[in-house]
VMD Tcl script that draws the C-alpha trace (Angstrom):
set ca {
  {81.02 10.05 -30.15}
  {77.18 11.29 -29.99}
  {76.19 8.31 -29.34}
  {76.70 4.61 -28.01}
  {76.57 1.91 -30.55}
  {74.76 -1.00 -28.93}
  {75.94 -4.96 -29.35}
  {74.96 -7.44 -31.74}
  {73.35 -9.56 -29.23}
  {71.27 -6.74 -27.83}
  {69.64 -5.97 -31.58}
  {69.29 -9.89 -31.82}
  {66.98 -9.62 -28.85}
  {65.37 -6.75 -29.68}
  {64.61 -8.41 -33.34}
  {63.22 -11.44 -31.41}
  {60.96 -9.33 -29.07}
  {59.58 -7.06 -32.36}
  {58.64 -10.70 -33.86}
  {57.08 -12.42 -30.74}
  {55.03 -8.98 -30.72}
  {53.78 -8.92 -33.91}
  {52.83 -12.57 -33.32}
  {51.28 -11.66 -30.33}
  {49.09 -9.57 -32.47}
  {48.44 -11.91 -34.77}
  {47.23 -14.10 -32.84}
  {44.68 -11.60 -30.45}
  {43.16 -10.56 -33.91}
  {42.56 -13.68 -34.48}
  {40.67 -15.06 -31.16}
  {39.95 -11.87 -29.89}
  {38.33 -12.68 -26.88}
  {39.06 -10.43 -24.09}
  {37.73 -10.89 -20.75}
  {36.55 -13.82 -18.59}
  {33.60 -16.69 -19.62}
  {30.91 -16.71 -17.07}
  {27.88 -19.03 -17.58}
  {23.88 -18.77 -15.91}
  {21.47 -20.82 -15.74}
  {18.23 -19.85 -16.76}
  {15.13 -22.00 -16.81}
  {17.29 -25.20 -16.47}
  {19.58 -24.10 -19.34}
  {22.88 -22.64 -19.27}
  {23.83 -19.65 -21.02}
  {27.47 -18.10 -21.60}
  {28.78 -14.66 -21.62}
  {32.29 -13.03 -21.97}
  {32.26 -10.52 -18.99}
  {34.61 -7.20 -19.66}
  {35.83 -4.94 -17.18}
  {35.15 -1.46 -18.42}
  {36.49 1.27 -15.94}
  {34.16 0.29 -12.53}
  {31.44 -1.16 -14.34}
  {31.38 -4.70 -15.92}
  {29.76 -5.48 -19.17}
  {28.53 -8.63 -20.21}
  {28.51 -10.03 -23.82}
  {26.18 -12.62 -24.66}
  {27.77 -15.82 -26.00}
  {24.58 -18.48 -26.69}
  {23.33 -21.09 -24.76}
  {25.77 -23.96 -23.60}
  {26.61 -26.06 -26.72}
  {29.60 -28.48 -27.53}
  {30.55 -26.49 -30.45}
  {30.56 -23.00 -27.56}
  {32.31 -24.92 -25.05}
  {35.05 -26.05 -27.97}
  {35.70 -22.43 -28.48}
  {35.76 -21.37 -24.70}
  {37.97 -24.47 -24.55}
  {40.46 -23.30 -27.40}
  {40.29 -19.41 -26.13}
  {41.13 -20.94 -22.46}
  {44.28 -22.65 -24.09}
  {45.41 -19.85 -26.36}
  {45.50 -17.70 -23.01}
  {47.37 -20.09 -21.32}
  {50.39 -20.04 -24.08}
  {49.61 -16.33 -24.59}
  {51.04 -15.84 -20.99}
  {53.75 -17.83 -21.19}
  {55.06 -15.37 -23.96}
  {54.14 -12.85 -22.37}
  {56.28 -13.99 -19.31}
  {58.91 -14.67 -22.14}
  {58.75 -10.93 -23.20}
  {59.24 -9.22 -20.12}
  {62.55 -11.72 -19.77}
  {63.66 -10.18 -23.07}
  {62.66 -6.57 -22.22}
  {64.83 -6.73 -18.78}
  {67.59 -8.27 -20.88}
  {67.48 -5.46 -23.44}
  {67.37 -2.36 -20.57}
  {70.58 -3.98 -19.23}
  {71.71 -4.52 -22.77}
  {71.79 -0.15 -22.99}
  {68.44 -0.17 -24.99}
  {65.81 2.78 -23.22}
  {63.17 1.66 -21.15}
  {60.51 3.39 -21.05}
  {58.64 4.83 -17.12}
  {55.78 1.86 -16.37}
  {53.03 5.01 -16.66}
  {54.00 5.79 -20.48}
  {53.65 1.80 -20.95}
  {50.32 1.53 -19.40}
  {48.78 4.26 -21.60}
  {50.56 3.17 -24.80}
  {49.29 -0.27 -23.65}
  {45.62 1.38 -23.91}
  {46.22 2.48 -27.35}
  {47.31 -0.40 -28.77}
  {44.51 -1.93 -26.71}
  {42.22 0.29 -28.85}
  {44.18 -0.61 -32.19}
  {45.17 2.60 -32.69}
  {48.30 1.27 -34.13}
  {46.92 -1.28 -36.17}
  {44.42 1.64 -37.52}
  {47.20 2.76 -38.85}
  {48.15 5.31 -36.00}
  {51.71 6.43 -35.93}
  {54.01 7.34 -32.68}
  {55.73 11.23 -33.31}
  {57.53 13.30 -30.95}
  {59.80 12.22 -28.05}
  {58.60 9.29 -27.76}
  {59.29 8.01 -31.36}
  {62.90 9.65 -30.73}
  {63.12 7.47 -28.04}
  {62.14 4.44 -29.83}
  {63.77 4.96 -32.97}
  {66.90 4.81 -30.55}
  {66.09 1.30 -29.74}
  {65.28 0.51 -33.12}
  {68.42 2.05 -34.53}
  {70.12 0.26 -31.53}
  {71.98 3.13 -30.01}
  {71.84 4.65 -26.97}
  {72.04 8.80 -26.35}
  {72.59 10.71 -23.45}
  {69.67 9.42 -21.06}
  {69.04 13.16 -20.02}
  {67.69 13.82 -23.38}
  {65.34 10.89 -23.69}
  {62.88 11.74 -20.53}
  {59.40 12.34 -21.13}
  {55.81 12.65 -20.46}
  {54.04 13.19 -23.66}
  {52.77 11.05 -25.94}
  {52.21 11.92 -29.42}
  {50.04 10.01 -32.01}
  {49.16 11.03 -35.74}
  {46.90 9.41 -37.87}
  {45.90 9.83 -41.42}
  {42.17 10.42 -42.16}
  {42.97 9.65 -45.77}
  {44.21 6.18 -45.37}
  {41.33 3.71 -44.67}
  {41.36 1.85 -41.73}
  {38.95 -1.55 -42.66}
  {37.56 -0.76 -39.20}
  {33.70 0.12 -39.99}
  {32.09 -0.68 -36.48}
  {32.65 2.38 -33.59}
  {34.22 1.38 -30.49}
  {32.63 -0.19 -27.58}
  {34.26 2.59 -25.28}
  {35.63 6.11 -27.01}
  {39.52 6.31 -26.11}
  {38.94 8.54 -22.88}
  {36.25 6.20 -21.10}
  {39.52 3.62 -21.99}
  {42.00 5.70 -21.04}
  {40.56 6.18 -18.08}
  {39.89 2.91 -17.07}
  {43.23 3.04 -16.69}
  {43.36 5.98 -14.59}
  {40.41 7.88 -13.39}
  {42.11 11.02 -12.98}
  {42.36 11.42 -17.01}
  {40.47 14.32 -18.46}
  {39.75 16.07 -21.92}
  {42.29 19.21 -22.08}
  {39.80 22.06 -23.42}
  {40.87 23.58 -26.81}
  {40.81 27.33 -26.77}
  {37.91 26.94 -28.92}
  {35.66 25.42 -26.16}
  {32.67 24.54 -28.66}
  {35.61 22.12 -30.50}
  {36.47 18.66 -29.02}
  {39.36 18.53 -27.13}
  {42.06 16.46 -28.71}
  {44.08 15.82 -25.87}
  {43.95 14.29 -22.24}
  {46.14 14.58 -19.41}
  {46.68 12.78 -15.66}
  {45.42 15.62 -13.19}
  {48.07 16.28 -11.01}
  {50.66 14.75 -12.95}
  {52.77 15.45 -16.23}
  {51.40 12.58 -18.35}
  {49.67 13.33 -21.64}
  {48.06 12.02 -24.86}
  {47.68 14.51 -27.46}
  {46.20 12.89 -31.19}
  {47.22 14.95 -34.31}
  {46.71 14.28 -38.11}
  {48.29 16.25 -40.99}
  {46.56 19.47 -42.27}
  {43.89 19.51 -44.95}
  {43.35 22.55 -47.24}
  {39.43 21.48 -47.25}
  {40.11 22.16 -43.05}
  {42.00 25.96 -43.59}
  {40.69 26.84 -40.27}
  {42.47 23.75 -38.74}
  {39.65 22.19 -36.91}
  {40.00 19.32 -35.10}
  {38.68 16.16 -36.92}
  {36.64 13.00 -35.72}
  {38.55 10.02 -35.67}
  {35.60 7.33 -35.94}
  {36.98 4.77 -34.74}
  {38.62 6.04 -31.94}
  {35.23 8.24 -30.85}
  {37.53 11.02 -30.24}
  {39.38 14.20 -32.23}
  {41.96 14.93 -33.73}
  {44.41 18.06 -33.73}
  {45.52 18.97 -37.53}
  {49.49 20.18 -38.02}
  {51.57 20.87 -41.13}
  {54.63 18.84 -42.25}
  {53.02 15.45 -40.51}
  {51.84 14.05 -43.68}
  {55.52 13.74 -44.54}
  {56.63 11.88 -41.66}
  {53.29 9.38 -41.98}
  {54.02 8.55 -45.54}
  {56.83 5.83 -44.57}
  {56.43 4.19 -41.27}
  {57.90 0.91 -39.46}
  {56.82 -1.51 -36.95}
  {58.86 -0.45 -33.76}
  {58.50 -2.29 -30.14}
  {58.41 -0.19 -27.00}
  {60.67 -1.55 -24.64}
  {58.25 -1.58 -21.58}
  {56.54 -3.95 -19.59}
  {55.89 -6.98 -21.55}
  {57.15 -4.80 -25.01}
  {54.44 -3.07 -27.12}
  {54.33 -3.00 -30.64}
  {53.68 0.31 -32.28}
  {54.54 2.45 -35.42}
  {57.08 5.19 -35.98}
  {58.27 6.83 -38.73}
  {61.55 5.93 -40.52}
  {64.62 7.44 -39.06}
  {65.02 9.71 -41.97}
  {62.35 11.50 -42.54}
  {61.98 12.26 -38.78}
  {65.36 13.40 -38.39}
  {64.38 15.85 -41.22}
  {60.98 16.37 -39.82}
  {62.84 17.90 -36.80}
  {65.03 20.07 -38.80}
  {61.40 21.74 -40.52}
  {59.99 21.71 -36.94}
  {62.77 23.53 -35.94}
  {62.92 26.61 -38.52}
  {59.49 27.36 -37.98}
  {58.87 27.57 -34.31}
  {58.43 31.11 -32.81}
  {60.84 32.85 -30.48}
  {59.43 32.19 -27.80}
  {59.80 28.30 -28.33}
  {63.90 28.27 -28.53}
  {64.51 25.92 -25.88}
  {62.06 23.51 -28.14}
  {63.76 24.45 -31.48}
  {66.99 23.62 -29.56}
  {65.95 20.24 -28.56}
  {64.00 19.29 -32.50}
  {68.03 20.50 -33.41}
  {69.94 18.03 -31.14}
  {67.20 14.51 -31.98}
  {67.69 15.28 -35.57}
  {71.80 15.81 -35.34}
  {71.79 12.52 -33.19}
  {69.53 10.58 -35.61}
  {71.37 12.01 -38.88}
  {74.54 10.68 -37.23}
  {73.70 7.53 -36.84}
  {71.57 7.26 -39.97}
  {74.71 8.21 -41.93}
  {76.88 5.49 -40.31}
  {75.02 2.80 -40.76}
  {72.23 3.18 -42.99}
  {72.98 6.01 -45.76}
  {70.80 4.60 -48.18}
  {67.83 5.29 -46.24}
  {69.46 9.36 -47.23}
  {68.86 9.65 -50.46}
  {64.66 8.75 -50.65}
  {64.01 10.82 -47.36}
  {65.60 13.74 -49.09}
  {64.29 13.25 -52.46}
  {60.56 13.25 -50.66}
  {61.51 17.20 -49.63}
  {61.35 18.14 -53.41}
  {57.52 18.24 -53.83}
  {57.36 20.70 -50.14}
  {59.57 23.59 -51.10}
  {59.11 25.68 -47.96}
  {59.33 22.35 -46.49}
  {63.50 21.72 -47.93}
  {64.10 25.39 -47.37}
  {63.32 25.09 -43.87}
  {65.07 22.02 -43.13}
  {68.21 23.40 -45.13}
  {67.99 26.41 -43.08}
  {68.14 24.12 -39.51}
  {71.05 22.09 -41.41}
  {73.27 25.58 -41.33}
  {73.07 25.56 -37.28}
  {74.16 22.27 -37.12}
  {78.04 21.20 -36.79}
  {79.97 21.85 -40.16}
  {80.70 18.37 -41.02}
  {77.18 16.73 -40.91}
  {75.93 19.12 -43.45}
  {78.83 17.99 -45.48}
  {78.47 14.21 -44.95}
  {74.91 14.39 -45.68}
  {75.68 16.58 -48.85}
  {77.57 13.64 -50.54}
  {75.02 11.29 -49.65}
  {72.21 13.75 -51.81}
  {74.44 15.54 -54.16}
}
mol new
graphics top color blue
foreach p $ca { graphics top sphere $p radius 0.5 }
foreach p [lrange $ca 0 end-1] q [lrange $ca 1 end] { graphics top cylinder $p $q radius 0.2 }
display resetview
């Protein structure tokens, strides 16, 4: 069996945690207060301010002067914090339950940064998880568990759209690297080989963690520059193939921490994603066309178990990219003889 099929009660919970999230969300958007209320007095009035902790510095943001409609607000945002940690506290309950329940946790490091892009509504902008780590979550989502040995890593993958608007208009208070390293100082902009070009990804100095932001290839952008992302203040890194996977994505919680809600693609259309990926890499990057070969067999396995009508669209989506299907049909000949055959009934 490639591949553990977790219990009832365990996707229960994990159902539970993906709602209290999105609730969670809900509920910041709409208060949105971040920070602590600090008041002065001035001239024999008092004056209030929401005081944010931006890396070492502290930044101040003017409230108004000391009314009972202000102080009803404070009073409500002081209360909605209170309950708001009491889920919280709930959440990290259900995220220890779900770990011993089989599902993948993820290291406390990944959480913190992912943490700092949700933080920065990158998900909410309509931001999208790829690479191992939506492998790893689309486990949890799928509620299976794979060999842990394959799940491990350090990078963290994000695409995003340019085309899709965001209803975001204002820039951000801090661009995602002054947040990211708030964090942890020791974050710094990975030059591109073009060093005139914005970088487009930041590592940990001195350690294997990583952010690197993509979007999907433009042909007005043939020379694949990287592209602003406005309301991130940072760039971009365009690839081919990751418009396909952004097309269709789901809400998804990270089981870390207190959870995290984020966005992944559906479990289709990454699996075949990985088969593309996979038929085009160079020589030289086997032992990664190996690895895009074994997520997409696992996923494909479990996809055809127990959801093979999710099959049919994923693959009918391949029709418009010819070089696209040929590749992934290509990747589908190196795989064991009977998935290519199981998946051939489900798109004959």
């Amino acid at each position: 069996m490639p591949y553990v099929r977790l219990g009832d009660s365990v996707l229960t919970l994990y159902a539970e945690l993906l709602d209290q999230l999105r609730a969670a969300d809900a509920e910041a958007a709409v208060h949105g207060l971040s920070g602590s209320f600090v008041s002065k007095e001035i001239r024999g009035r008092t004056y209030w301010y929401l005081q944010r902790s931006e890396g070492t510095a502290k930044r101040q943001i003017y409230l108004g002067p000391e009314s009972p409609h202000l102080l009803a607000r404070i009073d409500s945002a002081t209360a909605h914090r209170a309950a708001a940690a009491g889920d919280e506290k709930r959440r990290r309950e259900i995220v220890g339950m779900l770990e011993a329940g089989g599902m993948f946790r993820d290291r406390a490091a990944i959480g913190v940064v992912l943490r700092v892009l949700a933080d920065a509504s990158l998900f909410r902008a309509g931001g999208v998880l790829v690479g191992m780590q939506a492998f790893t979550t689309l486990a949890n989502v799928l509620g299976v568990a794979f060999e842990k040995s394959s799940l491990r890593t350090a990078d963290i993958d994000v695409a995003h759209d340019i085309s899709i608007p965001l209803g975001i208009t204002e820039p951000p208070d801090l661009d995602l690297l002054e947040r990211l390293r708030a964090s942890d100082p020791r974050f710094f902009a990975v030059p591109g080989i073009d060093s005139r070009e914005p970088s487009t990804s930041f590592k940990v100095r001195g350690r294997d963690l990583r952010v690197d932001l993509l979007t999907p290839a433009a042909r007005s952008n043939p020379r694949m520059r990287p592209v602003y992302l406005p309301h991130l203040g940072v760039a971009a890194q365009p690839l081919y193939g990751l418009d396909y996977v952004l097309e269709e994505s789901i809400d998804a919680a990270v089981i870390v921490g207190s959870g995290i809600r984020v966005r992944v693609p559906t479990p289709a259309r990454f699996a075949f994603h990985k088969l593309w990926l996979a038929s085009i890499r160079s020589a030289s990057e086997a032992a990664k066309s190996k690895k895009d070969l074994r997520q997409a067999e696992q996923l494909l396995n479990v996809i055809i178990d127990d959801r093979p009508d999710d099959i049919p669209p994923a693959w009918s989506a391949l029709s418009a990219r010819s070089s696209f299907l040929r590749g992934v049909k290509a990747s589908l000949r190196k795989l064991p003889d009977d998935l290519p055959h199981r998946l051939a009934s489900l798109v004959a």
